[in-house]
C-alpha positions as CSV (number, residue, x, y, z in Angstrom):
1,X,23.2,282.0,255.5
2,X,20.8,283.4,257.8
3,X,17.4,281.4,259.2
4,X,14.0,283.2,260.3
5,X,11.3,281.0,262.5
6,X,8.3,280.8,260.9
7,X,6.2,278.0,263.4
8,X,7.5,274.6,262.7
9,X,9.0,276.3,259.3
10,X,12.3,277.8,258.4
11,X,12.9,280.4,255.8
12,X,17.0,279.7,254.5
13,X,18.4,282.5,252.6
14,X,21.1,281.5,250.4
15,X,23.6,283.5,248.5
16,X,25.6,281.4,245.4
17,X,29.4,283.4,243.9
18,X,30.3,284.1,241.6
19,X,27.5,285.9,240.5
20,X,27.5,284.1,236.7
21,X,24.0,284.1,235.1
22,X,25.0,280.9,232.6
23,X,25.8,278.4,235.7
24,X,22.7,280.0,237.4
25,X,20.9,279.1,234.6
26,X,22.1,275.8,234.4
27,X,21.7,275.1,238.2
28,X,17.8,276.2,237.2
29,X,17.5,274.0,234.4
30,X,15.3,274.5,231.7
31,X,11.8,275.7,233.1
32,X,13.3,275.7,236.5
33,X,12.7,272.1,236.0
34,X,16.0,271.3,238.5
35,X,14.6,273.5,241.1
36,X,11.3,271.8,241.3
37,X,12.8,268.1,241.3
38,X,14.6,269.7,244.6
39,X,11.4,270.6,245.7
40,X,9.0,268.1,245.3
41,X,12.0,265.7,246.5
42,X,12.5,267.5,249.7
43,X,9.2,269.1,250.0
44,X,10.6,272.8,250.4
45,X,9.7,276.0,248.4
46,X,12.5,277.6,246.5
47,X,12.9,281.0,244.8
48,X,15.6,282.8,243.2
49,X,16.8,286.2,241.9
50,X,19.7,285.8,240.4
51,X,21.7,284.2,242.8
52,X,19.9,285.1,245.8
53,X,17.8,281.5,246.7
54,X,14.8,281.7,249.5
55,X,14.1,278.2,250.7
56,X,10.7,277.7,252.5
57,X,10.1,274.5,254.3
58,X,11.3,272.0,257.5
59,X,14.5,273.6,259.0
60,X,16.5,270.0,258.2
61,X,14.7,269.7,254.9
62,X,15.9,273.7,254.1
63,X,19.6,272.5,255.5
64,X,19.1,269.6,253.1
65,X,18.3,271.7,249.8
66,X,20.3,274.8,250.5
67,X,23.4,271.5,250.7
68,X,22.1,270.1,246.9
69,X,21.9,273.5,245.9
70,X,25.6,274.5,246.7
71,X,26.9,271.0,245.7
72,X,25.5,271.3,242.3
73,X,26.5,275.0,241.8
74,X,29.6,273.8,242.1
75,X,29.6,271.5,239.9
76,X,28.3,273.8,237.5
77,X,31.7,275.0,237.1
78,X,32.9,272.0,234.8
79,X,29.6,270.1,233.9
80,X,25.9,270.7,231.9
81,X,24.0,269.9,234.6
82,X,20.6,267.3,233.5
83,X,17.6,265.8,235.7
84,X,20.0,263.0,236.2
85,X,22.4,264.6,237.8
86,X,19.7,266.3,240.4
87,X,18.6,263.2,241.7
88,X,21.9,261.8,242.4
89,X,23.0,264.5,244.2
90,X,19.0,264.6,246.2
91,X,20.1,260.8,246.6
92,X,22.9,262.7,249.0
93,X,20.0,265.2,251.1
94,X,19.2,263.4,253.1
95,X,19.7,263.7,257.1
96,X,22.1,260.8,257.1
97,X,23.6,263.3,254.6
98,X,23.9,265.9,256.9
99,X,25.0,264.5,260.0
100,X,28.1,263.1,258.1
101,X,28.2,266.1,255.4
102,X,32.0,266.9,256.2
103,X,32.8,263.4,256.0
104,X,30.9,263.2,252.8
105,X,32.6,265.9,251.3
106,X,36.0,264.9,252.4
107,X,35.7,261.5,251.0
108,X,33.9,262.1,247.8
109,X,37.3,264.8,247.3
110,X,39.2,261.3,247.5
111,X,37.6,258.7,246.3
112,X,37.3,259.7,242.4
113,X,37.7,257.0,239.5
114,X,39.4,258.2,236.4
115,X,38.7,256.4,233.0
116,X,40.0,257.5,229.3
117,X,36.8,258.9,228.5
118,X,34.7,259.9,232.3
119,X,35.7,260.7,235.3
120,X,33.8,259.1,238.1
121,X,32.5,260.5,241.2
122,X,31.4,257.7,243.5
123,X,28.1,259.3,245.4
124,X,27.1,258.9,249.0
125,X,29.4,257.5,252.0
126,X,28.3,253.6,250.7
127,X,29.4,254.1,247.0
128,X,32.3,256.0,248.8
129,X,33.1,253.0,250.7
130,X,32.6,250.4,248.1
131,X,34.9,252.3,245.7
132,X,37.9,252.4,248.7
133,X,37.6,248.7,249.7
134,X,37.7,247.6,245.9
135,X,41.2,249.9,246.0
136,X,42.2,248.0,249.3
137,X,41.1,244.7,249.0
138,X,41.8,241.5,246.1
139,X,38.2,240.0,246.6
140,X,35.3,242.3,246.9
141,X,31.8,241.8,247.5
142,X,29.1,244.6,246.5
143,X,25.6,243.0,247.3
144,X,22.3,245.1,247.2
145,X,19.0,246.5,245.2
146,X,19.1,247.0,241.2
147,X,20.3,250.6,240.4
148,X,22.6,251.4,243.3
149,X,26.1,251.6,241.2
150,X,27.5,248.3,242.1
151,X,28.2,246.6,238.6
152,X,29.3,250.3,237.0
153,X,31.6,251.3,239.9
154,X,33.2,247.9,239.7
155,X,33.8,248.3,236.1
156,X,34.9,252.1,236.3
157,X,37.3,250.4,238.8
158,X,38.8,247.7,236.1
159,X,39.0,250.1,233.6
160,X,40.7,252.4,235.8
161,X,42.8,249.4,236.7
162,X,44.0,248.5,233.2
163,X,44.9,252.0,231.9
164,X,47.0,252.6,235.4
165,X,49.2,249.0,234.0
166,X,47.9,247.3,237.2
167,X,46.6,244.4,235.3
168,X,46.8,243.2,232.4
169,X,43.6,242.3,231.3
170,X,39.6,242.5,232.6
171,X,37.4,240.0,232.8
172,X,33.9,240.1,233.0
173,X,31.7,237.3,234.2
174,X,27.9,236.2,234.4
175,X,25.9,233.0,235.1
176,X,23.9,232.6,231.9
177,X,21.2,231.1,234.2
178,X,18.3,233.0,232.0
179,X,19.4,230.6,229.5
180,X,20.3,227.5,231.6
181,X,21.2,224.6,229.4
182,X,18.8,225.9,226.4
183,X,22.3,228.3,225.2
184,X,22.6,225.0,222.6
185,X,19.3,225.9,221.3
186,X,19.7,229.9,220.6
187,X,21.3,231.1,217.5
188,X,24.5,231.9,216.7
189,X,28.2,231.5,218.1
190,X,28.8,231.5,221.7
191,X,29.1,235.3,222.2
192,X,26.1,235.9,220.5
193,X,24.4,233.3,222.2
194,X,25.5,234.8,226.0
195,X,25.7,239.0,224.4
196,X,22.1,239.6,226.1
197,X,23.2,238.7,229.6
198,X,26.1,241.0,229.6
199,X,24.9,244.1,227.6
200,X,24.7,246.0,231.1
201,X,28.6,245.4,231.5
202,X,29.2,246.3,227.8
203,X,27.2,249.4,228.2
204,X,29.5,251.0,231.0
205,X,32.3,250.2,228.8
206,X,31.5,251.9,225.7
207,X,31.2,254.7,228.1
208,X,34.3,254.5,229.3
209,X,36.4,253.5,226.8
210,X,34.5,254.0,223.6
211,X,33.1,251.7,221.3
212,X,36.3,251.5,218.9
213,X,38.6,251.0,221.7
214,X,36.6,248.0,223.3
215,X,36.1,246.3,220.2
216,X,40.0,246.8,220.0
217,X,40.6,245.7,223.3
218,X,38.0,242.3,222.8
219,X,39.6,241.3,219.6
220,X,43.0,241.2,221.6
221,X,41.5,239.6,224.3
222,X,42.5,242.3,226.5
223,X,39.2,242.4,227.3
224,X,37.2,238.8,228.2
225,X,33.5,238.4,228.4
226,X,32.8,234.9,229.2
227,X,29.7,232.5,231.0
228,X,31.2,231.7,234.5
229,X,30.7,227.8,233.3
230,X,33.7,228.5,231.1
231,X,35.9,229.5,234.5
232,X,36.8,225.9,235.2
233,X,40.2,224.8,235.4
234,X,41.8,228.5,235.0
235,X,43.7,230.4,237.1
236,X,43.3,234.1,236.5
237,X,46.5,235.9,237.5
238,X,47.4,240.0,237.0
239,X,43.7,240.1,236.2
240,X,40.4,242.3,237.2
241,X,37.4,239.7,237.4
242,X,34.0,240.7,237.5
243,X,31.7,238.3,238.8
244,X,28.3,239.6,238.2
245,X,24.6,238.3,239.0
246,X,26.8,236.4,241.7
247,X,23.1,235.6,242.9
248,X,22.7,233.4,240.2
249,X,25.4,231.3,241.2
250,X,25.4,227.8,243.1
251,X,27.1,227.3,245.7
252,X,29.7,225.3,243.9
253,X,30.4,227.6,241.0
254,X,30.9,230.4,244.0
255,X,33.5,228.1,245.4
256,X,35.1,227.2,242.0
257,X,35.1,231.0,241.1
258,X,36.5,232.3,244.3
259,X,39.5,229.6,243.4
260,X,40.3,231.0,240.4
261,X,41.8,233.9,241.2
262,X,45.6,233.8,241.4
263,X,48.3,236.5,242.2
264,X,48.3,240.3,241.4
265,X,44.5,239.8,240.5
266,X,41.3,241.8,242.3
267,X,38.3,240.1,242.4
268,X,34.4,242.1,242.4
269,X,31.3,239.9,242.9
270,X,28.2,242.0,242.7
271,X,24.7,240.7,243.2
272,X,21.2,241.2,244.2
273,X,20.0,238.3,247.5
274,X,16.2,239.2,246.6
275,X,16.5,238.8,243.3
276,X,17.8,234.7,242.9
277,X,16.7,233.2,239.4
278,X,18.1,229.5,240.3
279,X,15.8,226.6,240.1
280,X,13.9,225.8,243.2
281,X,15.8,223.9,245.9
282,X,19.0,225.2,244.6
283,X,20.9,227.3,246.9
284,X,22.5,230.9,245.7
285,X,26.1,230.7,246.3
286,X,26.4,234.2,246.8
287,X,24.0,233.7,250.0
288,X,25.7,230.8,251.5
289,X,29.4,232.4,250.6
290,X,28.2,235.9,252.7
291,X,27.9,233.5,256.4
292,X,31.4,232.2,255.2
293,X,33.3,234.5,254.5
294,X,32.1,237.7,256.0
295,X,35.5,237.6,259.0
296,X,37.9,236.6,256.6
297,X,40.7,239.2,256.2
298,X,41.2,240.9,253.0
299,X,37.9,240.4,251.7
300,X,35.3,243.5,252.0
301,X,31.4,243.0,251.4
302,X,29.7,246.2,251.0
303,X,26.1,246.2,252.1
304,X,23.7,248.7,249.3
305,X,20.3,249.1,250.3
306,X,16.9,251.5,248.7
307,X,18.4,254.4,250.3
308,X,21.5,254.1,247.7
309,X,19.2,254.0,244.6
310,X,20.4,256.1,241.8
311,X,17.9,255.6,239.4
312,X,14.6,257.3,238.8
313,X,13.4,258.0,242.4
314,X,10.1,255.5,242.0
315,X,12.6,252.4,241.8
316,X,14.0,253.4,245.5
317,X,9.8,253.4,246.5
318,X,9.1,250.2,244.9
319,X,12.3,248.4,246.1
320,X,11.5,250.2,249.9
321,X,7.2,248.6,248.9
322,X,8.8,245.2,248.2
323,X,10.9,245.2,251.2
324,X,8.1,246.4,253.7
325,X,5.8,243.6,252.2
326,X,8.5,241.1,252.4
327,X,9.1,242.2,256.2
328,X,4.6,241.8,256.6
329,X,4.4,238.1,255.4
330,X,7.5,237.0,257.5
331,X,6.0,238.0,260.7
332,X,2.7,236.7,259.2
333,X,4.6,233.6,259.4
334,X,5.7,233.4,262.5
335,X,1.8,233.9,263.8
């Protein structure tokens, strides 16, 4: 790579091999369409012939999109590349990014999750991070924004679990608080009544596993899907628990939860502190359990914020929006 000054500018010239004009093609994407989420992502100019790319723009911005650019021509090698893909790997760009990029790339080497039917790269140093402690630790805590990974990793994790004979079963929890006592009232038996509230976690494992095998694996109870209300009085050994929505949670079904987990088990309680749907004047467990147990040994808590967003690039602005307006009415406050 060679850089020219041009004023504040940098022009980066960037030379892909092997020369192959189907992965440079699909690096492009249709219509260039790839190139230009890079560049209206990272404000740059790019242009190619063949697999000679000029990037235009700030010098770390240039470093940053010549780095997306060479990641995702490698992964060109193995995979159809979509718009998807693009932004998690721009989710990656930035100078953080940099700073740590050997890091980054050692780790993500590493840390890889493999299910029957995808194999899972976790993306940037947090999911990194999250993915190792899960490995490392037998209670786990993944708290942060919508969209940052934490309820699929945790899952890709279980699956990955139960294929390798580490446990025996999974077991995937949510407080039905949506519901709260009106479950009686909806239609149906009790999984179709509490279904809705855990399609997310059903979602990640039809991709994993397939829709045949999870409806195998339910029937033999292999797989459980419960409320967290049904929890009481169980001890969960050889097991992978998922407690999702954790924020949900009082502070006594946190305790009672936490309890239930016996020997040869790992335990992942994912939730969202902004995002608390209890009843005013009740307090989220998984807030008051974070002060408590945030020194204890063998439990990890993994911290996401906006910046680990890997959804469509306007949900990182309107968490980052909510957060800023959040911080504006607490100093308000304290006028």
């Amino acid at each position: 790579m060679s850089q020219n000054a041009s004023n504040a500018h940098r022009i980066l010239q960037l030379s892909l091999e092997p020369n192959d004009p189907m992965r440079l093609a699909n690096l492009c994407g249709q219509q260039d369409e790839h190139l230009k989420l890079i560049e209206g992502r990272l404000d740059v100019t790019v242009r190619n012939r063949g697999n000679a790319f000029q990037i235009a723009g700030p010098q770390v911005k240039t470093r940053a999109a010549a780095n997306v650019i060479e990641h995702l021509y490698r992964e060109t090698a193995t995979e159809e590349l979509s718009p998807d893909t693009v932004h998690l790997y721009l989710q990656e760009s930035g100078i953080e990014a940099l700073e740590e990029e050997d890091a980054s790339d050692e780790s993500a080497g590493g840390v890889v999750i493999r299910t029957p039917r995808v194999m899972i790269k976790p993306r940037g140093l947090n999911q990194q991070s999250y993915v190792q402690s899960i490995h490392d630790n037998d209670i786990n805590f993944g708290i942060g924004p919508a969209g940052t990974g934490k309820t699929y990793l945790a899952v890709a994790a279980a699956v990955e679990a139960l294929n390798l004979q580490q446990v025996r079963r999974i077991l995937l929890v949510r407080p039905a608080v949506e519901a709260g006592e009106k479950l009686g009232f909806l239609p149906g038996d009790l999984a179709q009544k509490i279904d809705p509230y855990l399609r997310p976690l059903y979602d990640a494992l039809y991709e994993m596993l397939g829709f045949e095998q999870v409806g195998k694996l339910i029937e033999r109870q292999v797989i459980e899907i419960a409320p967290l209300a049904y929890m009481r009085g169980r001890t969960l050994n050889n097991a992978f628990i998922i407690l999702d929505e954790s924020q949900n949670t009082t502070r006594e079904q946190m305790k009672m939860f936490l309890t239930r987990i016996g020997f040869g088990s790992t335990a992942v309680i994912t939730g969202d502190a902004t995002q608390v749907d209890l009843p005013k004047g009740q307090a989220s467990g998984l807030i008051h359990v974070m002060k408590i147990l945030s020194d204890v040994p063998g439990i990890s808590l993994t911290h996401f914020a906006a910046k680990d967003v890997v959804r469509h690039p306007l949900v990182q602005r309107i968490i980052e929006a909510y957060e800023r307006f959040e911080a504006g009415q607490e100093d308000h406050s304290h006028e």
